[in-house]
N, C-alpha and C positions, 0 to 999 in steps of 0.2 A: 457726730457727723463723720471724725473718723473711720468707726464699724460701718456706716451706711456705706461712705465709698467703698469702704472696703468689701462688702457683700456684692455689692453692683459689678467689682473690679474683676469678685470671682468666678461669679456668674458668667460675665462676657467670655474670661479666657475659656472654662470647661464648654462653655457653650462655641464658640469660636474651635477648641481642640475635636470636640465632636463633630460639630458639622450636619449632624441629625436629630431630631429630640427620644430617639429610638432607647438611649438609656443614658439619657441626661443628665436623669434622677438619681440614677446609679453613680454618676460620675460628681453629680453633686455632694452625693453622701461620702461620697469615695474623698475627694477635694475635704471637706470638714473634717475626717478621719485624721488626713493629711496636717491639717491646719491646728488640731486639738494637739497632736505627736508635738508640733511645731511649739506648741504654746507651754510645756512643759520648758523647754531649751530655753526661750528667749523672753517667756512671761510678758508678751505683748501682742495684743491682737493685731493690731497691724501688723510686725514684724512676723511674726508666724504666720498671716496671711500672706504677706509679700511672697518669706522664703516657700511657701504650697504654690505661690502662683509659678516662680522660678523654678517647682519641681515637674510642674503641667507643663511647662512650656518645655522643659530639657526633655521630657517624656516625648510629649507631642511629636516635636523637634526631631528626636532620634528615630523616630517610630515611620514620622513620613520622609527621613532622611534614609531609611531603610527598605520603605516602600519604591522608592524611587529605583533602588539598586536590583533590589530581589524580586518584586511584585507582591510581596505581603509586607504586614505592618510587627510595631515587636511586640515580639510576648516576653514573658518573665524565663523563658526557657531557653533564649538566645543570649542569655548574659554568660554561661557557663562555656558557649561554645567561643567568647574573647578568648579563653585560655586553652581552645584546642585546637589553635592554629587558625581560626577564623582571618584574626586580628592583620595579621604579617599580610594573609594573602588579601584583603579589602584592599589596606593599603599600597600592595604591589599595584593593584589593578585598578583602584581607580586613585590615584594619589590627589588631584587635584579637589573632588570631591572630599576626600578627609579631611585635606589642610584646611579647607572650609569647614568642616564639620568641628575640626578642633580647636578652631578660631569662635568658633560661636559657644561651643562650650565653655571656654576660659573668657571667654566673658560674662555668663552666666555665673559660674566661680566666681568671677572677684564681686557681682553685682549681691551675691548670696553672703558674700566676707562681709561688702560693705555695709548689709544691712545689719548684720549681727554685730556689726564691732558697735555704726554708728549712730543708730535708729536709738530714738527719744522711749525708753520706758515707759509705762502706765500699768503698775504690774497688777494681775490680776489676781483676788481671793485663789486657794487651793482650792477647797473644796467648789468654785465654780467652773475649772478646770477640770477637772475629776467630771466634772458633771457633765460638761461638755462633750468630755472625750468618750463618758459611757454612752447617751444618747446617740451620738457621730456615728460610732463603733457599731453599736445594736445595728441601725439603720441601715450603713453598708451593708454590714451581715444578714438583715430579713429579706433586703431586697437580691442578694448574691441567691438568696436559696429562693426565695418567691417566685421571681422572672427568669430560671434559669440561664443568666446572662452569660454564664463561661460559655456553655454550649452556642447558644445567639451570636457570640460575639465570633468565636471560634471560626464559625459558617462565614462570616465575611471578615477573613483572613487580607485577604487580595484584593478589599474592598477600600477606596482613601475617604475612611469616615470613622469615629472613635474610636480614635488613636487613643486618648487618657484610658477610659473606661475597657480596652479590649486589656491594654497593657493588666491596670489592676486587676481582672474578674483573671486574669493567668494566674497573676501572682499567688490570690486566694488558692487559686486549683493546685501552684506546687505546692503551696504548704500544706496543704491538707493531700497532697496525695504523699510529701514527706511524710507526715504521721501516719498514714495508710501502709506504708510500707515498701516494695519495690515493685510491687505487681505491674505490669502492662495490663492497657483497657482494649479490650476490640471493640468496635461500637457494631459490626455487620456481623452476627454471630445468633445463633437460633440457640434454642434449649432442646431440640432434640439432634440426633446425629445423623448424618443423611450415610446410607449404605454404598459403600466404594464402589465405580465401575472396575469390570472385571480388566485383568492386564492385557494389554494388545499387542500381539508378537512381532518382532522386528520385522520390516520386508525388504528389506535388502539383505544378502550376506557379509558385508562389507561394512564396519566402520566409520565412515568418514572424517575427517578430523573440522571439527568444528571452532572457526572464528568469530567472535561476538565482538564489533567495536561501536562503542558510545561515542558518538561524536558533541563533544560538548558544546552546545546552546544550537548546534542545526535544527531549522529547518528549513522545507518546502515553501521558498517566495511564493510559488506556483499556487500557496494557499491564501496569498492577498491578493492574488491576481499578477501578478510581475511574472513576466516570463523569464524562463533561464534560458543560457547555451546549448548545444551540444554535449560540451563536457560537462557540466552541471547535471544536463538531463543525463545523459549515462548513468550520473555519478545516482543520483535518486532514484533511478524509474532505471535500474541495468537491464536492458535489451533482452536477453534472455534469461533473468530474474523475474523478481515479482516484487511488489509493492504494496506503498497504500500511507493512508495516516494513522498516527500513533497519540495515543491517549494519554497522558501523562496526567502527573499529582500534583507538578511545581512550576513554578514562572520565575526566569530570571536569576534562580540557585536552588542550592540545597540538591546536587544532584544525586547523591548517596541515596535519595530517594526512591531516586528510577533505577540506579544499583541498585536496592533492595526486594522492588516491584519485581523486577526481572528473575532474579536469581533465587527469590523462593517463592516467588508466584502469588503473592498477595501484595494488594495495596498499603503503600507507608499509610495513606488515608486513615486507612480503619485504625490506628493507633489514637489518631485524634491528636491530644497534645504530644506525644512518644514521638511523634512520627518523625521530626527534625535532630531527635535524639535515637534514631534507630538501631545507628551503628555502635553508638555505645549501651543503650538499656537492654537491646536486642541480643549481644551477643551470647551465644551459649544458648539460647532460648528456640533454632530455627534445627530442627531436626532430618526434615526435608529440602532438599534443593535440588537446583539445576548441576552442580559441581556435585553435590553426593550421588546423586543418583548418575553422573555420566563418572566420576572413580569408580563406583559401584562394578563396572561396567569395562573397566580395565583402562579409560582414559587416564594421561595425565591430565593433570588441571592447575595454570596456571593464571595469574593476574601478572598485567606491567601497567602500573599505572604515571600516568604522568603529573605528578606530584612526591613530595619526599616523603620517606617510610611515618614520618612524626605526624604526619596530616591526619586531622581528626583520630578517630579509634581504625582506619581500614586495616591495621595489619592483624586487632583482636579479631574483630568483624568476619575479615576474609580467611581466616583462620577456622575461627567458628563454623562456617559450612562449607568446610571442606576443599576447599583452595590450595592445593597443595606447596606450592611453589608461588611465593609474593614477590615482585619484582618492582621497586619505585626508582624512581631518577636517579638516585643517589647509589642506587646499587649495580646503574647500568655501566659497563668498562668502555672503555676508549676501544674506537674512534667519537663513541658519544663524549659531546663535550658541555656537561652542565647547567656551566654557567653562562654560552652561548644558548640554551635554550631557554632557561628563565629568562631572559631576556625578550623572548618573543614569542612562548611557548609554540613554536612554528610542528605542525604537524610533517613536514619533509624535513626534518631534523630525529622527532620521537617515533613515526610509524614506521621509517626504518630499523629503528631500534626495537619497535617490541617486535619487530618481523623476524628480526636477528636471534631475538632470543628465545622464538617458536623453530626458526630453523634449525637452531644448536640442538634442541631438544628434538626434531626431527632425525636429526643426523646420529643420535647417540641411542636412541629408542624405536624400537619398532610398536609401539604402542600409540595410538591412536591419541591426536594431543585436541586437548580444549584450552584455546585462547582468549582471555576477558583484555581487552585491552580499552585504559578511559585515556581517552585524549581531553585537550585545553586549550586546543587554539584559540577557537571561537567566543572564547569568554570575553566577555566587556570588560573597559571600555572602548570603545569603536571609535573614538575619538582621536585612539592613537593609530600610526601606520605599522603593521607588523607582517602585513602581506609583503613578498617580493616583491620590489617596485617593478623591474622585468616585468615578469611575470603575468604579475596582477596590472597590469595595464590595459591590456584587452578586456579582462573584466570590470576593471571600475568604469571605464567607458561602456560596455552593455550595461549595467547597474544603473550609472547617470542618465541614460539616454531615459531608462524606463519609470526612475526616479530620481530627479536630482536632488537626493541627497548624501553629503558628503561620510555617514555613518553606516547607512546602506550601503553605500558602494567596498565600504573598507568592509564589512561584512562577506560581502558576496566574491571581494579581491580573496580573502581568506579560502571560504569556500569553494570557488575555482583553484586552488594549491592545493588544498584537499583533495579535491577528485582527481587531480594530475598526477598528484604523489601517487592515490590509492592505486590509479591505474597501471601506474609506472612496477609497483609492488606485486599487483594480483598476476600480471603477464611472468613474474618472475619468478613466482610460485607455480604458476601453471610450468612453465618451462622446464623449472629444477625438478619437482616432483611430479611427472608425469603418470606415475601410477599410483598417485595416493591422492585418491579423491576427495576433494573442503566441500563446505557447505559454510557459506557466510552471510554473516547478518549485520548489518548497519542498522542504527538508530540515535534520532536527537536526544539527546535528554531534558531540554527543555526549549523554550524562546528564551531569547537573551532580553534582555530589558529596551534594548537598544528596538525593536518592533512596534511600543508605543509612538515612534517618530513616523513608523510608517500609517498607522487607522488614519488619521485626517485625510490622507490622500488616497486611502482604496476604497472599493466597494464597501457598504457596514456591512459586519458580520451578520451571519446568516442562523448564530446559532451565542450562548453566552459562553461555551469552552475552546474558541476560538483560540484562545491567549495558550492553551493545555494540549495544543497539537502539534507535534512536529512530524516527524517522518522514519519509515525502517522499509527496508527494501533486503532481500534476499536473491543470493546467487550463488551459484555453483561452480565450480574449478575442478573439471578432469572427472567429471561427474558420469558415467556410462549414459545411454541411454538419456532420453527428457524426464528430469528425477521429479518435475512438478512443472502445471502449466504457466506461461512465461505469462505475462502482465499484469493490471492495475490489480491489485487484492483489496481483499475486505479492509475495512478499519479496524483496527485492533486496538486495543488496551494492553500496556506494557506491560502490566500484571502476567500477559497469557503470551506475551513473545518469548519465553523461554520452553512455552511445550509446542510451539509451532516449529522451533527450529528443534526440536525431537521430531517431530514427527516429518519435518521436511528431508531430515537428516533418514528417518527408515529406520530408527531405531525401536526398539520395542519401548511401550509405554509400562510402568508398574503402573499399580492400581490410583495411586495421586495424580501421576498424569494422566491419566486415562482417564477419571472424572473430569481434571481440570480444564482437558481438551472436548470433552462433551457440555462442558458451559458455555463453551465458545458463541454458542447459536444466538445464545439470552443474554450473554455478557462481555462478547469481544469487541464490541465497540468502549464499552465505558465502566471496567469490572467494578470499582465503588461505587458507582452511579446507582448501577443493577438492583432492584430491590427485588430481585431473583431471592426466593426462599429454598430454591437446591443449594444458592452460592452460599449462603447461612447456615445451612445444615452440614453443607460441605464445609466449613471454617470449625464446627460445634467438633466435627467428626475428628479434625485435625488435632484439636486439643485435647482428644477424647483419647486420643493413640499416643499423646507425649509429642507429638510432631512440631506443635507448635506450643512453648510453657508459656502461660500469661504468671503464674507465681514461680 
């Protein structure tokens, strides 16, 4: 009777953890695997059933406690990234959420003690153990290879449904890509090489010194239908810039992503599982970039990011292509002041500072400067007030008015400081360097999580990459002449924002850009989406020349 509940018990939870019968089977087989491992330890079916179901549920548990924050669910490849700084910054940002998250785990703990200390024996033959565990094991394993479930599951990352079953078919895929070796996988890649477009020569004679800022988690309200300000719309849609929406890979984190997309021109996507580990399996591996090819080119090139040097891999990373000069918080000198800024990662605190330290470098070089600067205001959670109260009063009152809600408005209070600050900055660059012409590019790098509060209240989407849109708008400072026609632009793919501001900028294309900007037609709205066979042949080519090493 005991085995009977117990099969019933484990049923429910995998089935209850899934949510679909899409690989149930899989997570059933997966669950026995689980429960045979178990039965070695504690030599009781119950209790080894117990502790599998305690393991489904801390899985489940973590996976949809994860979802919530980021917009995906875990795989086995986020356990690595606790000890690279992940850990510290969750809990900076969203504290309330963890102390829940680590209140339920320690109860799971002791519930997993108490069964092991104090659960009733009935110990079962070896060899039917043995028996168990090989049948269990087989089964996982025909169905992992039969149903190509790592791939299936993979695809609905961002989906809240097989949580147990996504987790496991990851696990399988690191250990077997551990015994496979270090290699990277592209999964949008051809077998034959597509032949380079020819280089396109500069047309301007002039330089421009190029700013790049990632605004983290903006976007375009104007894409749920909520209208902005004045200042807002400057700040998105600049007057006599241009614009548009931006395509992105990720929901809610993982922005190193859309660094990655940008600055050598391919999607983190096409890595597949890699792809949240870019910055570190990636480095050393990216031949080409937007920083090599603008050094190349007699630019300096600089990063200031707003985060400390120890975050994740960025300083191998941005090393690796070509980044010359890295700049994080911790390296920034007074009047920046630290540990006022962690405290609200306030962008009229840090934009001044990386301004500061493109101007030093202005002021000491007459060479042409490239500035990557990632800000953090915008990051969740929206819960907390970190807007100017001043300030941001006029805006969370437009916000309330159009939605009352009180996580929306502390977004959009953010937002309007942003465009205040930007504005306050770009008039002071124009003014100080009136004869050294910018060309600048904003962009979101992703939605913050905090935009699932908004769907119930707006129009339904119109399309399913809704969640994967934010915004990038380009402008120009001290620019001769109309260097490009002012308004709404195409839709782009982030992948291909780093050859649009080459080319906005007038600078000549070598023959990678010059392909990559002739993909534009077939693949600037959605580059991984594309099942464009140039964009494949163009990726085979790239490996072909050492540009990009998968071994």
């Amino acid at each position: 009777m005991t085995v009977v509940l117990a099969l019933v018990a484990s049923l429910g939870a995998v089935a209850l953890s899934e949510r679909k019968f899409e690989h149930l089977l899989f997570g059933l087989t997966a669950f026995a695997s689980i429960t045979a491992t178990f039965l070695f330890v504690v030599d009781d079916v119950a209790a080894s059933t117990a502790l599998a179901l305690m393991l489904v549920a801390a899985i489940a548990g973590t996976s949809s406690f994860k979802h919530d924050l980021s917009g995906f669910k875990l795989s086995a490849s986020d356990v690595p990234l606790i000890f690279a700084g992940t850990a510290k910054f969750i809990f900076e940002q969203y504290r309330r959420a963890m102390l829940t998250y680590f209140l339920a785990a320690t109860i799971v703990v002791l519930l997993c003690v108490a069964i092991v200390i104090y659960a009733v024996r009935t110990p079962t033959l070896l060899e039917h153990r043995i028996a168990f565990f090989m049948v269990a094991v087989t089964s996982c394993a025909l169905l992992y290879r039969l149903t190509d479930v790592e791939e299936r599951t993979r695809a609905t990352l961002s989906q809240r449904h097989s949580h147990f079953s996504t987790f496991v078919a990851s696990l399988l895929s690191s250990v077997l890509r551990a015994r496979g070796g270090n290699a990277l996988t592209m999964s949008d890649i051809a077998d034959e090489p597509l032949t380079l477009s020819r280089p396109v020569a500069a047309r301007r004679d002039v330089q421009p010194d190029i700013i790049v800022i990632q605004h983290e988690s903006v976007f375009d309200p104007r894409t749920f239908g909520l209208p902005v300000d004045a200042g807002v719309q400057r700040f998105l849609s600049p007057p006599e810039g241009f614009w548009g929406a931006l395509n992105v890979d990720i929901f809610g984190g993982g922005s190193w992503q859309s660094e990655f997309s940008l600055l050598t021109g391919l999607s983190s996507a096409s890595f597949g599982r890699d792809a949240y580990h870019i910055f570190d399996r990636g480095a050393g591996r990216f031949g080409h970039s937007l920083p090599h090819a603008l050094a190349a080119m007699g630019y300096d090139t600089t990063l200031v990011a707003a985060c400390r040097r120890s975050f994740l891999h960025y300083e191998k990373f941005y090393a690796s292509i070509g980044v010359k000069e890295r700049v994080f918080t911790d390296d920034l000198a007074a009047p920046f002041d630290l540990e006022a800024f962690e405290a609200t990662s306030s962008d009229a605190l840090f934009l001044p500072a990386a301004m500061d330290a493109l101007t030093a470098r202005m002021d000491r070089s007459s060479s042409p400067q490239f500035l990557y600067a990632l800000t953090n205001f915008n990051h969740g959670p929206h819960d907390a007030s970190r807007a100017d109260a001043t300030l941001g009063a006029a805006a969370r009152a437009h916000a309330i008015a159009s939605l009352p809600d009180d996580q929306y408005a502390e977004y959009y209070a953010r937002l309007s400081q942003t465009a205040a600050t930007w504005r306050a900055l770009s008039d002071q660059l124009a003014q100080r360097y009136p004869d050294r012409p910018m060309v600048v590019v904003h962009y979101g790098d992703h939605q913050p999580v905090m935009v699932r509060r908004l769907e119930p209240h707006v129009a339904p989407a119109q399309d399913a990459r809704r969640q994967f849109r934010t915004f990038y708008a380009v402008e120009a400072l001290n620019m001769p002449g109309r260097p490009f026609a002012a308004g709404r632009g195409a839709d782009l793919d982030i992948s291909l924002l780093g050859a649009l501001a080459m080319q906005v900028s007038g600078l000549p294309l070598d023959e990678v850009f010059a392909t990559r900007a002739s993909l534009m037609a077939e693949c600037g709205a959605g580059y991984f989406q594309s099942r464009s066979e140039r964009k494949r042949r163009f990726h085979r080519a790239l490996v072909e020349r050492g540009l990009v090493r998968l071994r």
